[in-house]
C-alpha positions, 0 to 999 in steps of 0.5 A, a space after each residue: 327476883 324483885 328486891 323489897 328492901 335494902 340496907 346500907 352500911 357494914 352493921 345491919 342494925 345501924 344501917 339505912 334501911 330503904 324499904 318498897 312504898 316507904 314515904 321519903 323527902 318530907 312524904 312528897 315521894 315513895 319509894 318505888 322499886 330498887 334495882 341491882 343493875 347488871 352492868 356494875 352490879 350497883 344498886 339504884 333506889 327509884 321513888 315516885 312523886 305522890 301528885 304527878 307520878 313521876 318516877 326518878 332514880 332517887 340514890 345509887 349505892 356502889 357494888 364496893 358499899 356492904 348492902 344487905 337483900 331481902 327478896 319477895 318471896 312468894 309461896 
């Protein structure tokens, strides 16, 4: 299941929130997609450069950081 967004901190409503197309670093990037790796079950936050289209992991968020999911749902 593809992760739509992100949020980053033990209080939901104070947390950083990363969220799929969200323009960051001054709306020279946007996020790309975020993705839970399978090894240590961290998650990595990818943005794309909006001239070059280059993709890059942006930020890692360890497995022990309390992180809140919400998942594409398609019906």
């Amino acid at each position: 299941m593809d992760i739509r967004k992100i949020a980053v901190g033990p209080d939901y409503k104070n947390a950083m929130h990363y969220q799929i197309g969200q323009t960051v670093l001054g709306g020279d990037y946007t996020i790309d997609h975020i993705r839970r790796s399978k090894e240590d079950l961290s998650i990595r936050v990818y943005i794309e450069k909006t001239f070059s289209r280059e993709i890059v992991c942006w930020k890692e968020f360890s497995a022990n950081m309390p992180i809140s999911c919400e998942f594409n749902i398609d019906f």
